[in-house]
TIMI-2910 file (N, C-alpha, C, CB; in pm, 1 decimal, decimal comma, always signed):
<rs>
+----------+----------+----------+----------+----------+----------+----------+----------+----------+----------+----------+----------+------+
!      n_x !      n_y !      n_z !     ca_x !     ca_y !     ca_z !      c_x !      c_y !      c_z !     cb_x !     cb_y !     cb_z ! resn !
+----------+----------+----------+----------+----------+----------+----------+----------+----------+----------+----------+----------+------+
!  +1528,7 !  -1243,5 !  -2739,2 !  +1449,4 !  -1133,5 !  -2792,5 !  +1300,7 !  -1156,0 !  -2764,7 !  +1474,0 !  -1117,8 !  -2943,5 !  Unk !
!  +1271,6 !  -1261,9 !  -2782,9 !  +1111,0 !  -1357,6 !  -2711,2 !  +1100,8 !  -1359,0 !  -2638,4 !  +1065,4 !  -1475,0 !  -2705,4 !  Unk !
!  +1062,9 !  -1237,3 !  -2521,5 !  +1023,5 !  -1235,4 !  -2388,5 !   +875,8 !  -1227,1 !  -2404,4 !  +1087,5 !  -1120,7 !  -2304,1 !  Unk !
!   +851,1 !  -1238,9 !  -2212,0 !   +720,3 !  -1263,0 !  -2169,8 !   +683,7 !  -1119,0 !  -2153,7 !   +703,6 !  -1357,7 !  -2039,7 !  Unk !
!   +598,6 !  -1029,8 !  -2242,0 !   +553,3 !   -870,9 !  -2233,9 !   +615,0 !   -845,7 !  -2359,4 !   +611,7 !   -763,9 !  -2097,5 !  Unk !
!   +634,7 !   -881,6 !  -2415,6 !   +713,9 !   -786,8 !  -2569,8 !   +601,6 !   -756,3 !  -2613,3 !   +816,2 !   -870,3 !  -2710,1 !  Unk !
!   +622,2 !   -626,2 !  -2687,8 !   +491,4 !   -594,5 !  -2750,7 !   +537,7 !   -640,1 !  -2902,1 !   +436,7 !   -419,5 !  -2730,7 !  Unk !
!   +457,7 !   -727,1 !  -2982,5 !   +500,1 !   -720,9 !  -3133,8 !   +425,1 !   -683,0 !  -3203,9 !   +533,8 !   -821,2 !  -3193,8 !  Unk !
!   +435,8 !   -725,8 !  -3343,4 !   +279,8 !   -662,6 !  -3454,7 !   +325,8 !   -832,1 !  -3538,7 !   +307,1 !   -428,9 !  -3609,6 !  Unk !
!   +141,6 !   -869,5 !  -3578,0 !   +159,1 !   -986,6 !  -3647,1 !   +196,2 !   -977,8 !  -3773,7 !    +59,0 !  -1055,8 !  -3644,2 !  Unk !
!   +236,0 !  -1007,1 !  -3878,1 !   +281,5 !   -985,5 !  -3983,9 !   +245,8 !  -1166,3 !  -4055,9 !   +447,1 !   -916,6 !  -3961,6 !  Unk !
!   +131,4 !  -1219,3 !  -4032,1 !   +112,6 !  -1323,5 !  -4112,8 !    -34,1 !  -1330,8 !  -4046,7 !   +224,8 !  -1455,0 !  -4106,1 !  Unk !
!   -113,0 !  -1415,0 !  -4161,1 !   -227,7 !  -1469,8 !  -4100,1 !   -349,6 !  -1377,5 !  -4090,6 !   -191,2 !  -1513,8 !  -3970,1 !  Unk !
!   -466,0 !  -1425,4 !  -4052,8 !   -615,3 !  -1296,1 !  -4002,2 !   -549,2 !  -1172,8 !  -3981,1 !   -715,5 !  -1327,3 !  -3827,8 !  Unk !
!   -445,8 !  -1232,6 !  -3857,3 !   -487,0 !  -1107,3 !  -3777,3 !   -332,3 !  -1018,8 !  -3802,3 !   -534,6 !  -1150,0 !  -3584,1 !  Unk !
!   -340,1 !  -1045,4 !  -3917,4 !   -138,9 !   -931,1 !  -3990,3 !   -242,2 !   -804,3 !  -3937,1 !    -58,1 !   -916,3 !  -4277,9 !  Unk !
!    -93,4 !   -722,4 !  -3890,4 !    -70,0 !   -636,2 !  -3895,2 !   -165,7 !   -532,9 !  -3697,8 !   -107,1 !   -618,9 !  -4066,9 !  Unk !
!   -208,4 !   -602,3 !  -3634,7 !   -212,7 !   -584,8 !  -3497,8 !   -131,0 !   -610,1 !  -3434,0 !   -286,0 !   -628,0 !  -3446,8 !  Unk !
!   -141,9 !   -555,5 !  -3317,9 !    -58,1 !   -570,9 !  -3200,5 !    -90,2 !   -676,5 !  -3096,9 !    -56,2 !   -450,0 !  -3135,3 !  Unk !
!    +21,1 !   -732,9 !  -3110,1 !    +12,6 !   -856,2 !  -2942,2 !   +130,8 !   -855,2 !  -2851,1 !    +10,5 !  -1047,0 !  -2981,0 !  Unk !
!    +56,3 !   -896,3 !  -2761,3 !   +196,9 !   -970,1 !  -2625,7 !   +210,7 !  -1062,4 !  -2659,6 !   +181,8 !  -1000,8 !  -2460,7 !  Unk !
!   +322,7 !  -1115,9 !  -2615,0 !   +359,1 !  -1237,3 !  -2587,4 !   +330,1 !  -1272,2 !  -2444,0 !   +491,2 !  -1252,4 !  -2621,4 !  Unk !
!   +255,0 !  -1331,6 !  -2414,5 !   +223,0 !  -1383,8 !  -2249,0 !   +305,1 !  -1489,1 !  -2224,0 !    +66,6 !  -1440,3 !  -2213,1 !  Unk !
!   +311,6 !  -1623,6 !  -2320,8 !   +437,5 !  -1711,0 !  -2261,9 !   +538,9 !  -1749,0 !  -2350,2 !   +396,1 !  -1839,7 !  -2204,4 !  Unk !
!   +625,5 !  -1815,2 !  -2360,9 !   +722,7 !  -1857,1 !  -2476,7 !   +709,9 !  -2033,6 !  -2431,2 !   +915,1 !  -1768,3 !  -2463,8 !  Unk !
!   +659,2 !  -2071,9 !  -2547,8 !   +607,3 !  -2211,2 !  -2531,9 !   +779,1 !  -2303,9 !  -2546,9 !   +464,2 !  -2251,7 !  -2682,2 !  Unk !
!   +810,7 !  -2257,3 !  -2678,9 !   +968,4 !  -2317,4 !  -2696,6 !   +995,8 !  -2185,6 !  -2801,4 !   +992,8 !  -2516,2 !  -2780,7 !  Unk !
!  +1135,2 !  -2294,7 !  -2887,4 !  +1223,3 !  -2210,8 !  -2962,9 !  +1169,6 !  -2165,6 !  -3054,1 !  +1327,2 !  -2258,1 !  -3006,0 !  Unk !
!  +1023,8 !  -2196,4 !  -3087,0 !   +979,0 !  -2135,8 !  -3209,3 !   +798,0 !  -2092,4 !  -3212,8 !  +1021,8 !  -2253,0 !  -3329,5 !  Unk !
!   +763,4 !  -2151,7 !  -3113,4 !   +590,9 !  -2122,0 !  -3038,2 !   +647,0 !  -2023,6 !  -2908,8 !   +483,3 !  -2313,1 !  -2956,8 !  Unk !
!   +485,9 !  -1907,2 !  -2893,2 !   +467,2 !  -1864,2 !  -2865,4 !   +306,8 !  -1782,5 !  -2787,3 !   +537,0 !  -1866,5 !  -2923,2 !  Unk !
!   +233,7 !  -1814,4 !  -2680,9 !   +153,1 !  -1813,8 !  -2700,6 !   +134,6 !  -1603,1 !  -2686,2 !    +93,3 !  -1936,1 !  -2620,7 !  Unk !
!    +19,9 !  -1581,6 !  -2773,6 !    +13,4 !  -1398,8 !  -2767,3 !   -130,6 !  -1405,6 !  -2733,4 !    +51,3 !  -1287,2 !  -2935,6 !  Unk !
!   -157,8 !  -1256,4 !  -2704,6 !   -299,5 !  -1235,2 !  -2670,4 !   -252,1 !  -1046,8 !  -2679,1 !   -367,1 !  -1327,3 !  -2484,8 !  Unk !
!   -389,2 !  -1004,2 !  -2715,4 !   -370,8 !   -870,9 !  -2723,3 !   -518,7 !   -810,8 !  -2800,4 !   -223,4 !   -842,8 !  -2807,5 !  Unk !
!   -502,2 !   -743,1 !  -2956,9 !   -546,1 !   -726,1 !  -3008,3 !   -572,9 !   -801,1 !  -3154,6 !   -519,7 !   -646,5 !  -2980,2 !  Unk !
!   -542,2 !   -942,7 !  -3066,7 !   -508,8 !  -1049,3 !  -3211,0 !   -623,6 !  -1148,6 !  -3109,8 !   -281,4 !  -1133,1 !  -3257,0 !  Unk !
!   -618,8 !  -1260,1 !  -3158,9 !   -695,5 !  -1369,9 !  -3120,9 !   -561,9 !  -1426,9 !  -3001,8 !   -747,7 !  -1484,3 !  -3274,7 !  Unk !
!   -631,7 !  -1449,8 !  -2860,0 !   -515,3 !  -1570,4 !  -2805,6 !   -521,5 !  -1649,0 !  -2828,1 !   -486,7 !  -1609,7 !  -2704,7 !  Unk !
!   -386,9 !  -1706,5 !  -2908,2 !   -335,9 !  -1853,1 !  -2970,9 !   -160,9 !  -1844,6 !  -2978,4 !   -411,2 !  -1879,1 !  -3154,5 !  Unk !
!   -161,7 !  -1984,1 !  -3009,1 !     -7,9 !  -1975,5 !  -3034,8 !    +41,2 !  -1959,1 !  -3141,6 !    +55,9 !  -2068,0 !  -3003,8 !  Unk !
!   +127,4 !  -1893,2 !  -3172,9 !   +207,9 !  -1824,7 !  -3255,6 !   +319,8 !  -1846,7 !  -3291,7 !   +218,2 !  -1737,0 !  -3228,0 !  Unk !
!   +363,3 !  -1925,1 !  -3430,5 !   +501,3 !  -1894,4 !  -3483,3 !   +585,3 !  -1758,3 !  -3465,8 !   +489,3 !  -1910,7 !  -3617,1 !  Unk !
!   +724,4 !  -1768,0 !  -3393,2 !   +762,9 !  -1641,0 !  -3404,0 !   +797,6 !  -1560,1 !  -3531,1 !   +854,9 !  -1638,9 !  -3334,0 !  Unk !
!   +800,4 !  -1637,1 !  -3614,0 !   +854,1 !  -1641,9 !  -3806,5 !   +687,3 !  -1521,1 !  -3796,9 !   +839,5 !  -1894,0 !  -3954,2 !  Unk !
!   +596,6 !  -1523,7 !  -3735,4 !   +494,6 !  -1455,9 !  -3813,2 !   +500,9 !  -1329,0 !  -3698,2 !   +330,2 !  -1551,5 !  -3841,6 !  Unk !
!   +617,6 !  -1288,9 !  -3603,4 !   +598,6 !  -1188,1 !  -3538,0 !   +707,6 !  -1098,5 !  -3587,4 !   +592,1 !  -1215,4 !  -3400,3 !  Unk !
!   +710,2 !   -953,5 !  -3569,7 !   +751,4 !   -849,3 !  -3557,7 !   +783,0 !   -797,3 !  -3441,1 !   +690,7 !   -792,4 !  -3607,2 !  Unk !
!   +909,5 !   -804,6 !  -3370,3 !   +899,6 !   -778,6 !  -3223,4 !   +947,5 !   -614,2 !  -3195,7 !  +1004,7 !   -895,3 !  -3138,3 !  Unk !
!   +893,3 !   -523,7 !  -3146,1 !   +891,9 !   -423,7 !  -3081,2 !   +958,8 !   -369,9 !  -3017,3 !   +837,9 !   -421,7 !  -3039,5 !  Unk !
!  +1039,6 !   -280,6 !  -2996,3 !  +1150,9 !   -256,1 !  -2852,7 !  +1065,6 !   -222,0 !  -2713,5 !  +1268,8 !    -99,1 !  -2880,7 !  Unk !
!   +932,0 !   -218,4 !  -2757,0 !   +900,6 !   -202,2 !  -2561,5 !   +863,4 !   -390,3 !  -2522,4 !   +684,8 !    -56,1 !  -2509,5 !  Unk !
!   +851,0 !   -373,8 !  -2361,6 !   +810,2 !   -454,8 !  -2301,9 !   +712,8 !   -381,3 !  -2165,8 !   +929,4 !   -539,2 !  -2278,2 !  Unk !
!   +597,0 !   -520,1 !  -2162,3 !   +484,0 !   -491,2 !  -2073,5 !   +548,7 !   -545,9 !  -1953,4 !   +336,4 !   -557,7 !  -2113,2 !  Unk !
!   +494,7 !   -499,4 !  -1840,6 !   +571,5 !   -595,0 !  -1708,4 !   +422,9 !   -632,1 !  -1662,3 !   +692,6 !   -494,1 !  -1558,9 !  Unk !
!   +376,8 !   -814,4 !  -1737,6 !   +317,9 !   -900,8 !  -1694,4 !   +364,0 !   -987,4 !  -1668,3 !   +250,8 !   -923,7 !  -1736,9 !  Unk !
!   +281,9 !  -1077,5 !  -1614,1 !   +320,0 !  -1177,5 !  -1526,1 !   +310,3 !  -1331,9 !  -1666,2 !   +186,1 !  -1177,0 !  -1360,3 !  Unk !
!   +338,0 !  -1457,8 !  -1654,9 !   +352,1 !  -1531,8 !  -1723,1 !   +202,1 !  -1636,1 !  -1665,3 !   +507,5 !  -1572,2 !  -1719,8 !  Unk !
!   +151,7 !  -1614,7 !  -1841,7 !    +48,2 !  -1680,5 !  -1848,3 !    -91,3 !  -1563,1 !  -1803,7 !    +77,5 !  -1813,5 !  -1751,8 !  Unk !
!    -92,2 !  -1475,8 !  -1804,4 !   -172,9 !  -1334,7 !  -1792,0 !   -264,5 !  -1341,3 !  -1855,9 !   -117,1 !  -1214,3 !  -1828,7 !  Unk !
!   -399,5 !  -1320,2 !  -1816,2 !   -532,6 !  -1342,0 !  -1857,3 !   -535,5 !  -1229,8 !  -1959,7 !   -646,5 !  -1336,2 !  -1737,9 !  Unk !
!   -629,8 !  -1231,5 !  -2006,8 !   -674,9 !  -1098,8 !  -2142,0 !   -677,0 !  -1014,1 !  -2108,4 !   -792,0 !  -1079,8 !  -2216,5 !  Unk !
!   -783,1 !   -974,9 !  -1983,1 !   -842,0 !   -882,1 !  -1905,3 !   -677,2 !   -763,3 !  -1820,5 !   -956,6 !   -997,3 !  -1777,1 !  Unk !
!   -565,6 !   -874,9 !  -1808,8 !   -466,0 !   -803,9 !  -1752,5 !   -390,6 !   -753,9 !  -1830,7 !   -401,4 !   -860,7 !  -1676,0 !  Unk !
!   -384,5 !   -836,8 !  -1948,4 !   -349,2 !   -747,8 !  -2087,1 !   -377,0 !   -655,4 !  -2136,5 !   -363,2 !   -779,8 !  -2172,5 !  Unk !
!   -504,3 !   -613,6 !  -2138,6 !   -594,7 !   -545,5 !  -2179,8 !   -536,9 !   -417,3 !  -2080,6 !   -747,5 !   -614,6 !  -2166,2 !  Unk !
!   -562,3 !   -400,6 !  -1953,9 !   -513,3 !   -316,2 !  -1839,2 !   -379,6 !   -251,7 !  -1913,3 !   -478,1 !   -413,5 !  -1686,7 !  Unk !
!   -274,9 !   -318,3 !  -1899,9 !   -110,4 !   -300,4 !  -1938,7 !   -110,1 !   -247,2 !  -2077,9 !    -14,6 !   -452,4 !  -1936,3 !  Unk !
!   -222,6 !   -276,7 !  -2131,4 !   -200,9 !   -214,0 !  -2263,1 !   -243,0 !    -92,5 !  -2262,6 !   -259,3 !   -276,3 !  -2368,9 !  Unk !
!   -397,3 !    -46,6 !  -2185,6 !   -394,6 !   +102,7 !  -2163,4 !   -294,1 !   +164,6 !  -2079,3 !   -512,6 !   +142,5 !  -2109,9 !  Unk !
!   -230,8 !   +115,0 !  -1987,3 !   -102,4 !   +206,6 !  -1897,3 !    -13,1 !   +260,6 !  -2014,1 !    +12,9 !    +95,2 !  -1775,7 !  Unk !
!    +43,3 !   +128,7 !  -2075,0 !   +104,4 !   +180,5 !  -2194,7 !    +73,9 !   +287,4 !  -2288,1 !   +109,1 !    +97,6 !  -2259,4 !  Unk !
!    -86,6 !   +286,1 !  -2284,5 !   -153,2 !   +363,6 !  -2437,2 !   -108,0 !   +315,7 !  -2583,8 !   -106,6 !   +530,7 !  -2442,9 !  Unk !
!   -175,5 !   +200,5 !  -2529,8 !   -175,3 !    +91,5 !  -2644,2 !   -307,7 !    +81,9 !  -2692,9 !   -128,1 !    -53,5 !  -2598,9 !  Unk !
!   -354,4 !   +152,4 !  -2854,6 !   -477,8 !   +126,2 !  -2908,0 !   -546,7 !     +5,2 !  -2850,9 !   -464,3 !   +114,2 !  -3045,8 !  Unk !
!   -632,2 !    -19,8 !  -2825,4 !   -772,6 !   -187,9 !  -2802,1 !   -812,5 !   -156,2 !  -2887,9 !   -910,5 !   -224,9 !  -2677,4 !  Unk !
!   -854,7 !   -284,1 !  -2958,7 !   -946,7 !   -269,7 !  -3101,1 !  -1071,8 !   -342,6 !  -3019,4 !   -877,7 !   -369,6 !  -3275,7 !  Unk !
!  -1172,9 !   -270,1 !  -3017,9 !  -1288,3 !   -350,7 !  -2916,0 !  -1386,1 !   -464,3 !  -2960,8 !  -1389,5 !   -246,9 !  -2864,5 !  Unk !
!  -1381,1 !   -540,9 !  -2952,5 !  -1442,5 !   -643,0 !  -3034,1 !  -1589,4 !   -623,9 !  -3030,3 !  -1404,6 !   -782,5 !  -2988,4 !  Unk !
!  -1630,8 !   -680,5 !  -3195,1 !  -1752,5 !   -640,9 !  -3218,5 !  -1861,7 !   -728,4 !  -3157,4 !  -1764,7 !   -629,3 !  -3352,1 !  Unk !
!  -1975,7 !   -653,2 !  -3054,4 !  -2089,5 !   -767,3 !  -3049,8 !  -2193,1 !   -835,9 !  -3114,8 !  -2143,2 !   -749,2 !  -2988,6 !  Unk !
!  -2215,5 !   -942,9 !  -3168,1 !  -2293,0 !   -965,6 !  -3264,8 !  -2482,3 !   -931,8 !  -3190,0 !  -2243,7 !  -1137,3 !  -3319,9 !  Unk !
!  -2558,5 !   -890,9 !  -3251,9 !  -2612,6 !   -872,1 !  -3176,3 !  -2716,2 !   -965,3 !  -3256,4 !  -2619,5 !   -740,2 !  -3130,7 !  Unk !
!  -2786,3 !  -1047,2 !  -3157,9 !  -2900,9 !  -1174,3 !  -3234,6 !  -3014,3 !  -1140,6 !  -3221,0 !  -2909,7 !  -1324,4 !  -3179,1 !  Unk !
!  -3111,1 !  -1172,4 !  -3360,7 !  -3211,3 !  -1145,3 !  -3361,5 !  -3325,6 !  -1254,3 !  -3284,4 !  -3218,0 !  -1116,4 !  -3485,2 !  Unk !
!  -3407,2 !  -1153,8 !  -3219,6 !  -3513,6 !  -1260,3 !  -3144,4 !  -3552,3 !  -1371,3 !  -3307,4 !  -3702,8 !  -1142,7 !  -3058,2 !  Unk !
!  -3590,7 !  -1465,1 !  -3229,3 !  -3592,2 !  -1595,5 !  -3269,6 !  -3783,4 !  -1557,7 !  -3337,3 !  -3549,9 !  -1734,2 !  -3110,3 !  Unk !
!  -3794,4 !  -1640,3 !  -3441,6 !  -3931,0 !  -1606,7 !  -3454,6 !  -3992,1 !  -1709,6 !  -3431,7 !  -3972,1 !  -1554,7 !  -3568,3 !  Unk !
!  -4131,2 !  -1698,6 !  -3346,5 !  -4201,9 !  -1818,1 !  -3316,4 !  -4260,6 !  -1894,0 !  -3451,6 !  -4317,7 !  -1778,9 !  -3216,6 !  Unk !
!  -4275,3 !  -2055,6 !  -3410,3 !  -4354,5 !  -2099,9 !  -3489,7 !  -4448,0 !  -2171,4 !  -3435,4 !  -4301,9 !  -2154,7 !  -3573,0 !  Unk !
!  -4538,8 !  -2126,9 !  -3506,4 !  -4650,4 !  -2226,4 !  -3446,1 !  -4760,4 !  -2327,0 !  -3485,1 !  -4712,3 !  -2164,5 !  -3392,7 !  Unk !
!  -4779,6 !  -2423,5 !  -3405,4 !  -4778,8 !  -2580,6 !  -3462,1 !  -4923,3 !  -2565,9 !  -3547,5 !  -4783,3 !  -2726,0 !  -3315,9 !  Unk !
!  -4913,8 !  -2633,6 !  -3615,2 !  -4979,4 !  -2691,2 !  -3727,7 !  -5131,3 !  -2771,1 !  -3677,3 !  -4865,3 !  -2799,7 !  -3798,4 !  Unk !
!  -5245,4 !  -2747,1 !  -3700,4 !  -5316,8 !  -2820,9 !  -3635,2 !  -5311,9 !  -2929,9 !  -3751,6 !  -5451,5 !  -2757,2 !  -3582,7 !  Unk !
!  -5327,9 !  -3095,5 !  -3707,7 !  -5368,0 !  -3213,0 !  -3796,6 !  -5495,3 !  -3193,0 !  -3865,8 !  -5379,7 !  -3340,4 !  -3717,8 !  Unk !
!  -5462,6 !  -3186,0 !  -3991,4 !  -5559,0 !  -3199,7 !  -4093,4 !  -5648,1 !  -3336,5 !  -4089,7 !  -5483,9 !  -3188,5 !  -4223,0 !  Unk !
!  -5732,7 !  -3354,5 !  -4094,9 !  -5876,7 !  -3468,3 !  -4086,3 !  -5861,7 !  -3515,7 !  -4198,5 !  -6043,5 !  -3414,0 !  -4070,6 !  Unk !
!  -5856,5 !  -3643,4 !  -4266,7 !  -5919,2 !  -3713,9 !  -4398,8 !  -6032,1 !  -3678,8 !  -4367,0 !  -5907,7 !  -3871,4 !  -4431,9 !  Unk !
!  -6104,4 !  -3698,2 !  -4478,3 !  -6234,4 !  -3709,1 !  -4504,5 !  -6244,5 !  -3865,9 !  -4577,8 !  -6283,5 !  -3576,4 !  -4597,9 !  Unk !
!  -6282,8 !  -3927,1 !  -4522,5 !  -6373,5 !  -4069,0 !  -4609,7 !  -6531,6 !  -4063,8 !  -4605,4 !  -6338,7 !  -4234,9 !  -4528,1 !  Unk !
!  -6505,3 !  -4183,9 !  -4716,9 !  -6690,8 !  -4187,6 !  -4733,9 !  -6786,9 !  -4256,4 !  -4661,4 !  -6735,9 !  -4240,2 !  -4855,0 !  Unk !
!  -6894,1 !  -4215,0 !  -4629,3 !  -6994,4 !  -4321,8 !  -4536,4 !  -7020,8 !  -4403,7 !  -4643,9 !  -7148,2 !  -4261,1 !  -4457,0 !  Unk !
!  -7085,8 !  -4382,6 !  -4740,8 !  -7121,6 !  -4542,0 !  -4782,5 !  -7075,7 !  -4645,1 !  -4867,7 !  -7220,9 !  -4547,8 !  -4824,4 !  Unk !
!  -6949,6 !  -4663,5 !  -4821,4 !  -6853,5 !  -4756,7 !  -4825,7 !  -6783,5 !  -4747,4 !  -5010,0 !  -6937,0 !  -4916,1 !  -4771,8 !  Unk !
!  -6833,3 !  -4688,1 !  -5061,4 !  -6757,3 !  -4727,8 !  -5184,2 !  -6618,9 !  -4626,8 !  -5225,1 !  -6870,7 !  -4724,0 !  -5308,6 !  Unk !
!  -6603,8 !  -4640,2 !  -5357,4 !  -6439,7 !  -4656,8 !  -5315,9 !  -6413,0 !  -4514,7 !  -5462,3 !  -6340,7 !  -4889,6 !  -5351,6 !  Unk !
+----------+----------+----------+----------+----------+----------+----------+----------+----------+----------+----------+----------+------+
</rs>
């Protein structure tokens, strides 16, 4: 039932309730997915498997996932860019002078 293209939905973890591939089947119980989830490996205990299948290739980059999933018309959830704020300058400190006394006392 753990093929390479199944489409499933996660049902444990962050990312419950999106959609992933399965790109490889590691063994009887790992799985690595990529989709609209994070790519990592995956207990199958936390998948939901789907009756379609993608026709990718094994071990399929994101980017080809990503492709197969629009042929399909498979929602992308587009990931958000963080966008960073310019950095604010700082600027150095000039050395402060002691002041001591000229005529020697204390």
């Amino acid at each position: 039932m753990m093929e390479i293209g199944r489409i499933c939905i996660k049902i444990a973890g962050r990312d419950a309730g999106n959609t992933a591939i399965i790109v490889e089947v590691i063994d009887d119980k790992y799985v690595l997915i990529d989709g609209n989830v994070r790519r990592r490996k995956c207990n199958i205990s936390h998948l939901e498997p789907l009756d379609d299948v993608l026709k990718i290739k094994k071990g399929a980059s994101t980017a080809d996932i990503r492709k197969a999933m629009t042929v399909a018309k498979i929602n992308i959830i587009e990931k958000k860019k963080i966008k960073k704020s310019p950095k604010k300058k700082v600027e150095e400190k000039t050395p402060v002078k002691k002041k001591t006394k000229k005529d020697g006392t204390k």
